[in-house]
Each structure stands twice: as C-alpha cells, then as structure tokens.
Backbone atoms as SQL, in Angstrom:
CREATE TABLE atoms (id INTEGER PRIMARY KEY, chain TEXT, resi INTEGER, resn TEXT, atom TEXT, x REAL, y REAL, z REAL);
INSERT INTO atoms VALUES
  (1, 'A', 1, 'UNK', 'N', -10.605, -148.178, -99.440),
  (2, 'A', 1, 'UNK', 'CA', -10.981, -147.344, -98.312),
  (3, 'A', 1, 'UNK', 'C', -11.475, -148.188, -97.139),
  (4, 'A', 2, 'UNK', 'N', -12.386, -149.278, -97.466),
  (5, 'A', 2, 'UNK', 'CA', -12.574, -150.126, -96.468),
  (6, 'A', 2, 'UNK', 'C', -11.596, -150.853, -95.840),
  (7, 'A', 3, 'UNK', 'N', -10.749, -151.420, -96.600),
  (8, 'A', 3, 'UNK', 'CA', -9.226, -151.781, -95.714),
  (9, 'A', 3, 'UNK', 'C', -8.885, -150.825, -94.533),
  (10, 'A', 4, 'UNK', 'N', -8.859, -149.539, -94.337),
  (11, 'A', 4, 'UNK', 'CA', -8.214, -148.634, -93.449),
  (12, 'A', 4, 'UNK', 'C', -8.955, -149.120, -92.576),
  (13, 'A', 5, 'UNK', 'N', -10.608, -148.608, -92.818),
  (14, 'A', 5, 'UNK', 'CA', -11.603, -148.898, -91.810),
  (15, 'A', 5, 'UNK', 'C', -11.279, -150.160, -90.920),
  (16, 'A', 6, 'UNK', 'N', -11.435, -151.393, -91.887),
  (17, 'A', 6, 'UNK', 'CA', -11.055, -152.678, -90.879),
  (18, 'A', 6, 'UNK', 'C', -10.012, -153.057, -90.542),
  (19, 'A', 7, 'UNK', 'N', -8.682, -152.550, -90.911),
  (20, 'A', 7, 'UNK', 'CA', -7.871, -152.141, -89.934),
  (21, 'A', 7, 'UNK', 'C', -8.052, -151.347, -88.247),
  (22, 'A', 8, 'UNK', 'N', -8.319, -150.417, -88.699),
  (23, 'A', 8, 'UNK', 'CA', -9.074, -149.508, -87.058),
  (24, 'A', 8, 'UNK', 'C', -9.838, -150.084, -86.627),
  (25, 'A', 9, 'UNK', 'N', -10.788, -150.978, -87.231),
  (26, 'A', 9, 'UNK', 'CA', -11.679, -152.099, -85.937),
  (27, 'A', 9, 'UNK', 'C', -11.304, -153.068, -85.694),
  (28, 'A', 10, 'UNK', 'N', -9.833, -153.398, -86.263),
  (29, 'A', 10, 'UNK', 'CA', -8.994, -154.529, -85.610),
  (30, 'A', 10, 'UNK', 'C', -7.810, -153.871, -84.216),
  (31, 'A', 11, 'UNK', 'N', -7.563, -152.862, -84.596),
  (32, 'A', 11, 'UNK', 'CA', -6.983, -151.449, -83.432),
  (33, 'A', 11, 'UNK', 'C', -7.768, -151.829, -82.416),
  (34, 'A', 12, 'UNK', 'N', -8.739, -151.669, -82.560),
  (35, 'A', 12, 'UNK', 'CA', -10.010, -151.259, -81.698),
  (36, 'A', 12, 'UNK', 'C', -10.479, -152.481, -80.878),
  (37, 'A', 13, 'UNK', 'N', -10.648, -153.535, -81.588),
  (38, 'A', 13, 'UNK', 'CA', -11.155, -154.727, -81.131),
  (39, 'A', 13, 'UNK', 'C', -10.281, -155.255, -79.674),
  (40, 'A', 14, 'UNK', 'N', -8.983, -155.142, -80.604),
  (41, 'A', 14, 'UNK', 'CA', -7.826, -155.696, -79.721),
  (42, 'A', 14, 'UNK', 'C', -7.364, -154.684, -78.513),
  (43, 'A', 15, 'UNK', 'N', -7.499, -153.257, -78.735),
  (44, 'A', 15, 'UNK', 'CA', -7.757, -152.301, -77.766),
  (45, 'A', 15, 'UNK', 'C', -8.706, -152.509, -76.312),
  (46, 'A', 16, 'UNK', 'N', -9.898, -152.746, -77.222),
  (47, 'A', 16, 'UNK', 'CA', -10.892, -152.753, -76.368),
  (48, 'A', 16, 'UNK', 'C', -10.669, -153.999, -75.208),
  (49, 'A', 17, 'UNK', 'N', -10.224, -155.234, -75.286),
  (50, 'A', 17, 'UNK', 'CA', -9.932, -156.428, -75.132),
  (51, 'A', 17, 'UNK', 'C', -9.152, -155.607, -73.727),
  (52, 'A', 18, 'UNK', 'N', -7.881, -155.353, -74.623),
  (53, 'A', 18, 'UNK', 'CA', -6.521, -155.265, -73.327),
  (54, 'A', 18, 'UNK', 'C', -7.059, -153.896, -72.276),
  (55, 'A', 19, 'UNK', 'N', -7.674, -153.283, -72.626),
  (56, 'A', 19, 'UNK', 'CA', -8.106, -151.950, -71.433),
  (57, 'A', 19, 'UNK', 'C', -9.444, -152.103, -71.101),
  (58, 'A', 20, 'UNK', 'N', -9.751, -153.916, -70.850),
  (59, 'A', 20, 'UNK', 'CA', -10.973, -154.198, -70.144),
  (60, 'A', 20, 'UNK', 'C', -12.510, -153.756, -70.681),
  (61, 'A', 21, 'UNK', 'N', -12.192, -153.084, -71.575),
  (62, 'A', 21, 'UNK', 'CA', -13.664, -151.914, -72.022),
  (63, 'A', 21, 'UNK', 'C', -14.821, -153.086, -73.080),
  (64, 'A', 22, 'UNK', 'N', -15.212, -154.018, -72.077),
  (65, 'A', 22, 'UNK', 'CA', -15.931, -155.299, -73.021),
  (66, 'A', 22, 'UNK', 'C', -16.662, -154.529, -73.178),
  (67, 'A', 23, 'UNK', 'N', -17.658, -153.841, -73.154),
  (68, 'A', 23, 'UNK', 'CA', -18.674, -152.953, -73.820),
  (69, 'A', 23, 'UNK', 'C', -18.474, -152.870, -75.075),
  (70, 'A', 24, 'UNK', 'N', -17.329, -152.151, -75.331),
  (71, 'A', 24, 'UNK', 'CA', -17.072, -151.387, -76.628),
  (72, 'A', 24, 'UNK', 'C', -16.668, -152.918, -77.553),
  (73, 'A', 25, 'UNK', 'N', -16.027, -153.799, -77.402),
  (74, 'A', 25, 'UNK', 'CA', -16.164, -154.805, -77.898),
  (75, 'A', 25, 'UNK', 'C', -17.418, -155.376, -78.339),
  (76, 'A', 26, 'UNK', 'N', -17.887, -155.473, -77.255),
  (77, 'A', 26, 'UNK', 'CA', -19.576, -156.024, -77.328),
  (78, 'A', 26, 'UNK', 'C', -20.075, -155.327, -78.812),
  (79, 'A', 27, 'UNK', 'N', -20.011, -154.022, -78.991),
  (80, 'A', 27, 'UNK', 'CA', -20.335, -153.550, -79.940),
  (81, 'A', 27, 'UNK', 'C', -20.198, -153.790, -81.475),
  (82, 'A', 28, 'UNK', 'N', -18.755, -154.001, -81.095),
  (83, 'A', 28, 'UNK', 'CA', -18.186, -154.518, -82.761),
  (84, 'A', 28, 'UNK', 'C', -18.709, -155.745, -82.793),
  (85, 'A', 29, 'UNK', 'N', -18.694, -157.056, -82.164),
  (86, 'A', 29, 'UNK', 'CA', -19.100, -158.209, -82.378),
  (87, 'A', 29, 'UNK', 'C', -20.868, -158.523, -83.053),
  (88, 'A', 30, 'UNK', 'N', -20.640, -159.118, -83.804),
  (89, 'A', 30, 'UNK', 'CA', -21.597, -159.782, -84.590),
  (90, 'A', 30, 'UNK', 'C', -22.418, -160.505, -83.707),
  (91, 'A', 31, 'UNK', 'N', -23.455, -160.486, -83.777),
  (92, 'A', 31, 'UNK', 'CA', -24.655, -161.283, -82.805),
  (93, 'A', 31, 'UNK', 'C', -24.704, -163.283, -82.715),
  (94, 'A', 32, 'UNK', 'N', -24.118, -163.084, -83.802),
  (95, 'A', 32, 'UNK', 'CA', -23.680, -164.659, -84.646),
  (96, 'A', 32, 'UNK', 'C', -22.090, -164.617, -84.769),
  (97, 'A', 33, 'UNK', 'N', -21.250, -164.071, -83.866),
  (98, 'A', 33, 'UNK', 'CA', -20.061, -164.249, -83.816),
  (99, 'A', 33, 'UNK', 'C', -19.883, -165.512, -83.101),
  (100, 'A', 34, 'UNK', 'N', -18.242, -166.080, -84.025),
  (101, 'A', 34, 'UNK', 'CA', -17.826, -166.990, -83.013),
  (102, 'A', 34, 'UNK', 'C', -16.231, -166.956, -83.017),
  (103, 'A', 35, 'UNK', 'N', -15.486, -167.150, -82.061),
  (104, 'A', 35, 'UNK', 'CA', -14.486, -167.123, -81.899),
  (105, 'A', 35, 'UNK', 'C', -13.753, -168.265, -80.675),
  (106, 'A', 36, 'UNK', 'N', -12.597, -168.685, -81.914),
  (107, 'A', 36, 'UNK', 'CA', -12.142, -169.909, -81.590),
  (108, 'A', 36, 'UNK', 'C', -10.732, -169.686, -81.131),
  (109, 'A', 37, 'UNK', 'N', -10.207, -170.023, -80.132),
  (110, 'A', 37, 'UNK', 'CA', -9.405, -170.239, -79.131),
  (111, 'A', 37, 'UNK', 'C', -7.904, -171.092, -79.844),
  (112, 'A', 38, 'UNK', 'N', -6.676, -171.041, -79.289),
  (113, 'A', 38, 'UNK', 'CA', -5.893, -171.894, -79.942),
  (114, 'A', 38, 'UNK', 'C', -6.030, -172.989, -78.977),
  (115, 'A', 39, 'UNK', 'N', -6.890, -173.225, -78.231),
  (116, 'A', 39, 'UNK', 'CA', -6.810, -174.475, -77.380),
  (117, 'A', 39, 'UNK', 'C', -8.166, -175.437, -78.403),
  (118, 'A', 40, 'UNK', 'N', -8.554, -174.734, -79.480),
  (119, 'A', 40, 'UNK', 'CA', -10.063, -175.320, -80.049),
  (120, 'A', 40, 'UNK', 'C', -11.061, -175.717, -79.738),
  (121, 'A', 41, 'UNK', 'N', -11.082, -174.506, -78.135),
  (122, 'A', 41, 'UNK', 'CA', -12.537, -174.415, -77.840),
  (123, 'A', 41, 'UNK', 'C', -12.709, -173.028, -78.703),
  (124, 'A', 42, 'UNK', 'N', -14.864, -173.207, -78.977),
  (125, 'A', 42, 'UNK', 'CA', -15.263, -171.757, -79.359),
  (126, 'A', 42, 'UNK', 'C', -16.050, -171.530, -78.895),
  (127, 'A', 43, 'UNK', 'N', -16.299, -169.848, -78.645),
  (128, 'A', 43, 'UNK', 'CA', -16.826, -169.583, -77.860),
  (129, 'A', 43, 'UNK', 'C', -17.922, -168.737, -78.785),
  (130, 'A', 44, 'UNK', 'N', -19.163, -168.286, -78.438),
  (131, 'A', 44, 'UNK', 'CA', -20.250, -167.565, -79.694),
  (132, 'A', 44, 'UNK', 'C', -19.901, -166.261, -78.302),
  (133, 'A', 45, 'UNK', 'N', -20.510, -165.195, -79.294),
  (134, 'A', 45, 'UNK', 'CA', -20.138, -163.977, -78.705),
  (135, 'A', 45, 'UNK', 'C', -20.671, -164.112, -77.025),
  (136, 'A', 46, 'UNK', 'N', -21.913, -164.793, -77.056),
  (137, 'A', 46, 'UNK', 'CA', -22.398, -164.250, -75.444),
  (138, 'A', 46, 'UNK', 'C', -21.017, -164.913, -74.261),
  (139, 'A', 47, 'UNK', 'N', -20.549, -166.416, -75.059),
  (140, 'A', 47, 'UNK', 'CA', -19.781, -166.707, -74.057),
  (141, 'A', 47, 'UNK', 'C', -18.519, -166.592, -73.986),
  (142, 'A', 48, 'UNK', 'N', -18.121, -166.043, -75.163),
  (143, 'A', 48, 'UNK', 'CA', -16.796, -165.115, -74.928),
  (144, 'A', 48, 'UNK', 'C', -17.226, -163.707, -73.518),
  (145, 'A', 49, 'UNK', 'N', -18.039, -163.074, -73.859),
  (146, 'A', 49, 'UNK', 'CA', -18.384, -162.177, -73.313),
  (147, 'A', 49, 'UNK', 'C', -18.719, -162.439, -71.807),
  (148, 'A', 50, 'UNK', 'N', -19.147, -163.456, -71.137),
  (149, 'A', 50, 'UNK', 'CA', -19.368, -163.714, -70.094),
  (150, 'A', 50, 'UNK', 'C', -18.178, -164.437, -69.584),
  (151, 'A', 51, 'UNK', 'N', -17.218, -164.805, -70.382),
  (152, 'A', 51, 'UNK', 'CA', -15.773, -164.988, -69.733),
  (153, 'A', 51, 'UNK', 'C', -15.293, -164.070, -69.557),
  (154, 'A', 52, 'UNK', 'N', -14.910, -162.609, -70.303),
  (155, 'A', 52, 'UNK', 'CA', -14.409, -161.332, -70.281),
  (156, 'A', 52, 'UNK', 'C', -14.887, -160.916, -69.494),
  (157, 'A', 53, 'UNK', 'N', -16.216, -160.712, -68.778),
  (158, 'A', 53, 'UNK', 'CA', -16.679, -159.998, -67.991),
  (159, 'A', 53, 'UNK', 'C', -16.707, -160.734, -66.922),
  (160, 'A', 54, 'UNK', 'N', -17.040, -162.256, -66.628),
  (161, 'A', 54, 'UNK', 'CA', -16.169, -163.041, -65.562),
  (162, 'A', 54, 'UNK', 'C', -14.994, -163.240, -64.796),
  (163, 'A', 55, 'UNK', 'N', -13.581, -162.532, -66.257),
  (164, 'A', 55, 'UNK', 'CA', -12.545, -162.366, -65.522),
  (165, 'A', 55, 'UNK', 'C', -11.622, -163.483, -65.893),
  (166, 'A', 56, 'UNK', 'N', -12.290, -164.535, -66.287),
  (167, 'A', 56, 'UNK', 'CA', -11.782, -165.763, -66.948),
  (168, 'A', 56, 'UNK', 'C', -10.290, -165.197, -67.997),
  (169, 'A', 57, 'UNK', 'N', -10.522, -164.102, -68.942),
  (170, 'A', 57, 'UNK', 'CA', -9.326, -163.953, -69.574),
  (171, 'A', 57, 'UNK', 'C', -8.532, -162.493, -68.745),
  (172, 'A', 58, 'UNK', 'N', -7.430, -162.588, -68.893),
  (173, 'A', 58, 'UNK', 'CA', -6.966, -161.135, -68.395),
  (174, 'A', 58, 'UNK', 'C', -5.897, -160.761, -69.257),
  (175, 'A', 59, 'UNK', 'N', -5.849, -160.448, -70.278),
  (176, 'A', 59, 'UNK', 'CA', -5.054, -159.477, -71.532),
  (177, 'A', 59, 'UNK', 'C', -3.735, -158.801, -71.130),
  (178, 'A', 60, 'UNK', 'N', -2.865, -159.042, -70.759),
  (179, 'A', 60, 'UNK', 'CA', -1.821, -157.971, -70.737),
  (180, 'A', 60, 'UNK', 'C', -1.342, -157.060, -71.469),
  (181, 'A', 61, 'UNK', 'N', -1.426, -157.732, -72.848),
  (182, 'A', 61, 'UNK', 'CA', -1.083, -157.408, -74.001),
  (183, 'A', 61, 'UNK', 'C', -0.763, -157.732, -75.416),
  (184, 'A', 62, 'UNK', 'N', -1.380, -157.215, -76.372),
  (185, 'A', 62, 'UNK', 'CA', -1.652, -158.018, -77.726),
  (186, 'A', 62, 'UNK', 'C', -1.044, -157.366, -79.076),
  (187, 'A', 63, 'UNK', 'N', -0.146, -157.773, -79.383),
  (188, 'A', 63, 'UNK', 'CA', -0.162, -157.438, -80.899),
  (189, 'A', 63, 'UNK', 'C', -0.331, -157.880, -82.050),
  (190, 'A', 64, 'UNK', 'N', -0.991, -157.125, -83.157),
  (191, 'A', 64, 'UNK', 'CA', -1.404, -157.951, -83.872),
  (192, 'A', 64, 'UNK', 'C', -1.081, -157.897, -85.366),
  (193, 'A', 65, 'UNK', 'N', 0.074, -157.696, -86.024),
  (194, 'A', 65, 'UNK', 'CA', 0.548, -157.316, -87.276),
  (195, 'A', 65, 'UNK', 'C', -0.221, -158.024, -88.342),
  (196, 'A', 66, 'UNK', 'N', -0.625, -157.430, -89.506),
  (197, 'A', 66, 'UNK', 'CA', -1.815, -157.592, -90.536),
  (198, 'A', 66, 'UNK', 'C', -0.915, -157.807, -91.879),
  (199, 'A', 67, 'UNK', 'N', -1.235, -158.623, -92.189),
  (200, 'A', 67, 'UNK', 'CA', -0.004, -159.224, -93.421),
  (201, 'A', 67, 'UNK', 'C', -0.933, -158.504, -94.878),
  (202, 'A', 68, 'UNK', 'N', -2.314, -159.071, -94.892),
  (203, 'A', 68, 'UNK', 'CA', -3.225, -158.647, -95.781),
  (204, 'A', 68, 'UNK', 'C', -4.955, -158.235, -95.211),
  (205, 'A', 69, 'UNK', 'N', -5.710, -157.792, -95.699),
  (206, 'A', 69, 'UNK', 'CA', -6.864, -157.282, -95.756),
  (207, 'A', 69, 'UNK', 'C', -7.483, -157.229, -97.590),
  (208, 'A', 70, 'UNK', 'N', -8.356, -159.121, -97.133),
  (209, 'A', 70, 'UNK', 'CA', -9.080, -158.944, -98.632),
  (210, 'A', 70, 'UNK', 'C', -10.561, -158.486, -98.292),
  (211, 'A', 71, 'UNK', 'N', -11.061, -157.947, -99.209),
  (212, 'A', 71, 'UNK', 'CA', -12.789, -157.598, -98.837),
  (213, 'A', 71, 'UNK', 'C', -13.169, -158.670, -100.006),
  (214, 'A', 72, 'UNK', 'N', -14.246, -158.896, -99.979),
  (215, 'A', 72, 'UNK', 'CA', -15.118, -159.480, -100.783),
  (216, 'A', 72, 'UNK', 'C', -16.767, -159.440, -100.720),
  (217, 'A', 73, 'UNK', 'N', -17.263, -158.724, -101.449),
  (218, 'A', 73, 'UNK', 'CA', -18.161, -157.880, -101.314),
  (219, 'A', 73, 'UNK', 'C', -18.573, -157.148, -99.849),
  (220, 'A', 74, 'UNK', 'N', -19.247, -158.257, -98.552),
  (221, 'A', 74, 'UNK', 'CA', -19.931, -157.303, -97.360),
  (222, 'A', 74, 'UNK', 'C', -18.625, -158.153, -96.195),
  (223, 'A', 75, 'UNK', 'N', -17.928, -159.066, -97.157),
  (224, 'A', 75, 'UNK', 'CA', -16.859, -160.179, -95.648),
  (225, 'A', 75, 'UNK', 'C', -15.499, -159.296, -96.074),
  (226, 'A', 76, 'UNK', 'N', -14.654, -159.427, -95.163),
  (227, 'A', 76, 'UNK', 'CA', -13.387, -158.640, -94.718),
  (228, 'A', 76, 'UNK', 'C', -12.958, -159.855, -94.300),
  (229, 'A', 77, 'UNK', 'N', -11.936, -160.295, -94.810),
  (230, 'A', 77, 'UNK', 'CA', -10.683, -161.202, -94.551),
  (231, 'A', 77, 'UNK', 'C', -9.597, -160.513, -93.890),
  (232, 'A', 78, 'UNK', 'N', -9.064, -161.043, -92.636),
  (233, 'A', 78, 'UNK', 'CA', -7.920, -160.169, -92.052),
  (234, 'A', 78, 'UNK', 'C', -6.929, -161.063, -91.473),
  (235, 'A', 79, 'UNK', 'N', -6.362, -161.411, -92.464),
  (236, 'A', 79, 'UNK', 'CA', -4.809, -162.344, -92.733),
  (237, 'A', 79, 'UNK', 'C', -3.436, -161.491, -91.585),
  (238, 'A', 80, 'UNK', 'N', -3.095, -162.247, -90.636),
  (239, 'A', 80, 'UNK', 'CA', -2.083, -161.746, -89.848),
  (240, 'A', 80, 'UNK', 'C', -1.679, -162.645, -88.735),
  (241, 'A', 81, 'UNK', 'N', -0.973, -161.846, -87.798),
  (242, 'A', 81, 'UNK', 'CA', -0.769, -162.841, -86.409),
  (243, 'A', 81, 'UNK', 'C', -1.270, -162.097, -85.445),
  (244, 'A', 82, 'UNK', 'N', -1.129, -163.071, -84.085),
  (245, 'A', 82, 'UNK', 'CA', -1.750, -162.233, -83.033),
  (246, 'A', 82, 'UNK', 'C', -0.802, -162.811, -81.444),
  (247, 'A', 83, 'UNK', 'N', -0.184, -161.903, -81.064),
  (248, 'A', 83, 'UNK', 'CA', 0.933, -161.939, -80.243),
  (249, 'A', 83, 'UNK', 'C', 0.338, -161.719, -78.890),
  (250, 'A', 84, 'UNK', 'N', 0.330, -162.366, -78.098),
  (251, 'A', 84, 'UNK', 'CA', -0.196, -161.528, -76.679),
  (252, 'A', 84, 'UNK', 'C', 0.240, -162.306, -75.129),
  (253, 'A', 85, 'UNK', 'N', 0.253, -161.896, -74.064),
  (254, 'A', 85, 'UNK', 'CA', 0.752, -162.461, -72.859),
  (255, 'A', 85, 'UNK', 'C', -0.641, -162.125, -72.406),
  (256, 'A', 86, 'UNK', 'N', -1.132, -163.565, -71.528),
  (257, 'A', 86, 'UNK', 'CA', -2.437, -163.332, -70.702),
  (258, 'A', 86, 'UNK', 'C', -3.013, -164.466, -69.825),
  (259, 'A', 87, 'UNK', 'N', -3.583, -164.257, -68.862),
  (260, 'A', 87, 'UNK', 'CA', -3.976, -164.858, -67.966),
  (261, 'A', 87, 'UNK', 'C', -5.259, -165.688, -68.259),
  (262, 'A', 88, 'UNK', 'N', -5.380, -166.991, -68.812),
  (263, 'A', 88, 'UNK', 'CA', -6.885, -167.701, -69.034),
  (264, 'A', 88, 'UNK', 'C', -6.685, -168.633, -68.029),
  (265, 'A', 89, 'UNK', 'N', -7.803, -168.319, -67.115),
  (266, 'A', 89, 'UNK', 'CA', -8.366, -169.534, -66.249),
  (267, 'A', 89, 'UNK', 'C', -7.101, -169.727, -65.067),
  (268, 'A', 90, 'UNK', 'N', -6.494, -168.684, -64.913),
  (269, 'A', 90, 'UNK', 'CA', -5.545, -168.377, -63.783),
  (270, 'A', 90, 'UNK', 'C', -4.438, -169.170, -64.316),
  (271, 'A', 91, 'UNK', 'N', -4.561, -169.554, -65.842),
  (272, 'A', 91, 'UNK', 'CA', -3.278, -169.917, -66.590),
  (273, 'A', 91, 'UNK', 'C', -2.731, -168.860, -67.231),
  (274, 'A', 92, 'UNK', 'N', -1.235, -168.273, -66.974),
  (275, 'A', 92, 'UNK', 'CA', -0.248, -167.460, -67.951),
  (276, 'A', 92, 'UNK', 'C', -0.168, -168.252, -68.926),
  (277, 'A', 93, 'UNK', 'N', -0.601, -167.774, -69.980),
  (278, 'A', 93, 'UNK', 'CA', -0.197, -167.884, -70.971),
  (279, 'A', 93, 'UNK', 'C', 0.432, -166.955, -72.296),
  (280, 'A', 94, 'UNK', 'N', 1.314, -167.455, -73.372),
  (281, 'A', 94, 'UNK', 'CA', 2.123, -166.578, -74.362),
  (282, 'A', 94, 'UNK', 'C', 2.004, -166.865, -75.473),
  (283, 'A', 95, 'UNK', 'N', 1.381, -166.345, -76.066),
  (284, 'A', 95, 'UNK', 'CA', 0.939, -166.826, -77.448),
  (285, 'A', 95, 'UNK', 'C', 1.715, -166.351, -78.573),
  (286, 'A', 96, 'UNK', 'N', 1.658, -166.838, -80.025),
  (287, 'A', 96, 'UNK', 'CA', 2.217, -166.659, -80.931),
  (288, 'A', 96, 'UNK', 'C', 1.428, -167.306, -81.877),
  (289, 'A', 97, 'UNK', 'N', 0.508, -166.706, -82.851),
  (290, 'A', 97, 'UNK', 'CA', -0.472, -167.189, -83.639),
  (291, 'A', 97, 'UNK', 'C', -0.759, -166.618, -84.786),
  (292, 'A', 98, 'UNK', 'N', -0.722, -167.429, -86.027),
  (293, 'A', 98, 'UNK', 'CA', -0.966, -167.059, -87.127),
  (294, 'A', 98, 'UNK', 'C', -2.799, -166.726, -87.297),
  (295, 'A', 99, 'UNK', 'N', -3.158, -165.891, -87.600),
  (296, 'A', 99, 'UNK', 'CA', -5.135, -165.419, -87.521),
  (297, 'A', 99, 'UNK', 'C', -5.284, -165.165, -88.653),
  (298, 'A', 100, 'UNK', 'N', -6.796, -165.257, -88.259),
  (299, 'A', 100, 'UNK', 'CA', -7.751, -165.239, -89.634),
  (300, 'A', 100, 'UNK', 'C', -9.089, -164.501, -88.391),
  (301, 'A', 101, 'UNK', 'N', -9.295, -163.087, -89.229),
  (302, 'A', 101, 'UNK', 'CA', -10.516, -162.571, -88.649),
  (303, 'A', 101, 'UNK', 'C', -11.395, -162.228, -89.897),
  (304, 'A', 102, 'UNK', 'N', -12.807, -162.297, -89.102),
  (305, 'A', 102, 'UNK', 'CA', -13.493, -161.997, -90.116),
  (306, 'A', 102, 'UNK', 'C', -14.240, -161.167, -90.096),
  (307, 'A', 103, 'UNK', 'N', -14.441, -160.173, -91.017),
  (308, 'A', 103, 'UNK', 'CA', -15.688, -159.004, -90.440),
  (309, 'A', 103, 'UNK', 'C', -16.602, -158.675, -91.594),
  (310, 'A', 104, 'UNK', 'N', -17.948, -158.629, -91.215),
  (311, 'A', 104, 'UNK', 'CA', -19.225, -158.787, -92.077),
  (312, 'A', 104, 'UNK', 'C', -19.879, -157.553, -91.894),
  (313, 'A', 105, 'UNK', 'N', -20.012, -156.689, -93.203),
  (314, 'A', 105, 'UNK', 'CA', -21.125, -155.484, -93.121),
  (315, 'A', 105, 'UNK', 'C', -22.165, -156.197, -93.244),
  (316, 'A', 106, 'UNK', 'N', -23.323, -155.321, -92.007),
  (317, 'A', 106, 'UNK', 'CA', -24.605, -155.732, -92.418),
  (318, 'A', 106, 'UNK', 'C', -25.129, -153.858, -91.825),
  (319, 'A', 107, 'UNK', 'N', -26.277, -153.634, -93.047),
  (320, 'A', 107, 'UNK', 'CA', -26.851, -152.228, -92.809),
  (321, 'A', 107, 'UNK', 'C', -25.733, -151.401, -92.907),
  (322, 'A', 108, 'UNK', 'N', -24.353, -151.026, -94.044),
  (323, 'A', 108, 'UNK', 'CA', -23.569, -150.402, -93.799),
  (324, 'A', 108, 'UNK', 'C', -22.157, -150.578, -92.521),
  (325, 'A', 109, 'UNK', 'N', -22.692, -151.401, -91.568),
  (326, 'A', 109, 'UNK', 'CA', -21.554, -151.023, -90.673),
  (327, 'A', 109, 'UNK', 'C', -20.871, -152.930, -90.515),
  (328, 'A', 110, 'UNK', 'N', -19.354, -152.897, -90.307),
  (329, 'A', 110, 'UNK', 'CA', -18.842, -154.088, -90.581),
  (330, 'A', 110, 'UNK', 'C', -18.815, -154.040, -88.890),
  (331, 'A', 111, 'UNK', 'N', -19.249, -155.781, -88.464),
  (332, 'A', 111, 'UNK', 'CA', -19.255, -156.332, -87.323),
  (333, 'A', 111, 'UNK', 'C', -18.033, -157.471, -87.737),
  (334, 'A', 112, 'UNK', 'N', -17.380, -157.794, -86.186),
  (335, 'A', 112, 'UNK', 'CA', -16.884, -158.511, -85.671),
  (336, 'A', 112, 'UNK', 'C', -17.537, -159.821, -85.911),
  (337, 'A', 113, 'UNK', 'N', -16.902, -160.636, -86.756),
  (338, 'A', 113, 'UNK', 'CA', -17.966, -162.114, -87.186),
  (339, 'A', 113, 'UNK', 'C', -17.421, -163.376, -86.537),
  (340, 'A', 114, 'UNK', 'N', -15.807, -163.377, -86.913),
  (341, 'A', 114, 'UNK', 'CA', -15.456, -164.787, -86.960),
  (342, 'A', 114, 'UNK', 'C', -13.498, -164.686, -86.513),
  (343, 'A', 115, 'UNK', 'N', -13.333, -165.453, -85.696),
  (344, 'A', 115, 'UNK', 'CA', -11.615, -165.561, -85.316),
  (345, 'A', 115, 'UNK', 'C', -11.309, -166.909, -85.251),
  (346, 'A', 116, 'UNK', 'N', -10.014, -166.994, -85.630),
  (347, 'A', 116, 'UNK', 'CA', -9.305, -168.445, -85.996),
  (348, 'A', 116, 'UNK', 'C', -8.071, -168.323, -85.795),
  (349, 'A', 117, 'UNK', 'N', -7.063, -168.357, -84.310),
  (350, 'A', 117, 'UNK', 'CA', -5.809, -168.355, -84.497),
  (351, 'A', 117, 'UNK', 'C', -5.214, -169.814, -85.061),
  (352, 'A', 118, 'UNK', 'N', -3.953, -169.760, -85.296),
  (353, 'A', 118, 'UNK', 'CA', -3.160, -171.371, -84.891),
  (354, 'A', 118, 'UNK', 'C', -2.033, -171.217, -84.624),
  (355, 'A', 119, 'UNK', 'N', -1.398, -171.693, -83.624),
  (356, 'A', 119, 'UNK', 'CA', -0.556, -171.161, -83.242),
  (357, 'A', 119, 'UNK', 'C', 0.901, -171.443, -84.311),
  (358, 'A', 120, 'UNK', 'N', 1.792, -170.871, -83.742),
  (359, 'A', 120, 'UNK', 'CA', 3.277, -170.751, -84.547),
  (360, 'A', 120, 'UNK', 'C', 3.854, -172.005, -84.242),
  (361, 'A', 121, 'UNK', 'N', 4.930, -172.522, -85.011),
  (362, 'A', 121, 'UNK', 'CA', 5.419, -173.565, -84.143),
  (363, 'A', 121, 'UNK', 'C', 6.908, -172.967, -83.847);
C-alpha cells in the first residue's frame, strides 16, 4: 500500500517542480534533504530551494518512469529514470538519467530525503 503512496509523492514532487509550485515541494522535502545534480553538485533542501525560487532552474518538463519501489521499514527506495528538458543557470539543458530517490517516514508521513541521478550514456 505504501508503494502507491510513494509513487503519488513522486507524481507530486516532480509536478510540483514543473508548475513552479516550490511551496508544495517545500513540503514533501525532508529538513535534512539532499539532492544531487548530474553535474555532482548537491544541494541540501534550503539551497535547492533558493535556486527554485531564484529562478536558477526552469523545468519544462519531466518524466519519470519507476522501474521498482522497495520500502524497508520507514526508507522508500525509488529505482527509475528521470527525463526532463530545462533551463539551469540560463543553460538548456536535456537530460536522460538513471535515479535513485529516497523517501523517509518520520511521525507517519514519508518526506522527500535523498536524489541521485546518473546520467544515461
């Protein structure tokens, strides 16, 4: 049952991203999130978030097909790729990336923890 769930907050995540709505992102993310870039910079949630809301990234569009979803006890493993056209740092860029997300219940509700693309060759 939890698989569905973190599926829809991977919907959601990547939703929230491409229709600008960093708020609602903000939400899912883990306070101790970090998320790493295929260029192998990382960013911890505040400074992802102050690039998004800076303008630094601009999303056109993302897809993200989910190969597997393991849980293990409160961590969510989310095995897939992540496809997207977007503007970083007034660079177009086109991605094609094999991911690894991670999402951690704490108090019942699973946060946004941890991202790891690499790209395709």
């Amino acid at each position: 049952m939890d698989d569905i769930l973190i599926k829809n907050l991977e919907d959601e995540r990547f939703n929230a991203i491409v229709e600008r709505r960093y708020e609602d992102f903000a939400k899912l993310a883990h306070p101790e999130m970090t998320y790493t870039h295929t260029s192998g910079i990382t960013d911890s949630k505040e400074s992802y978030l102050d690039k998004l809301f800076g303008g630094f990234y601009d999303y056109k569009w993302i897809e993200h097909p989910i190969s597997k979803i393991q849980i293990i006890g409160d961590v969510a493993l989310v095995f897939g790729e992540m496809h997207s056209e977007l503007v970083a740092g007034n660079i177009q860029k086109n991605l094609k990336n094999k991911s690894l997300a991670i999402w951690r219940k704490e108090n019942s509700t699973w946060l946004f923890y941890a991202y790891q693309p690499t790209p395709l060759p």
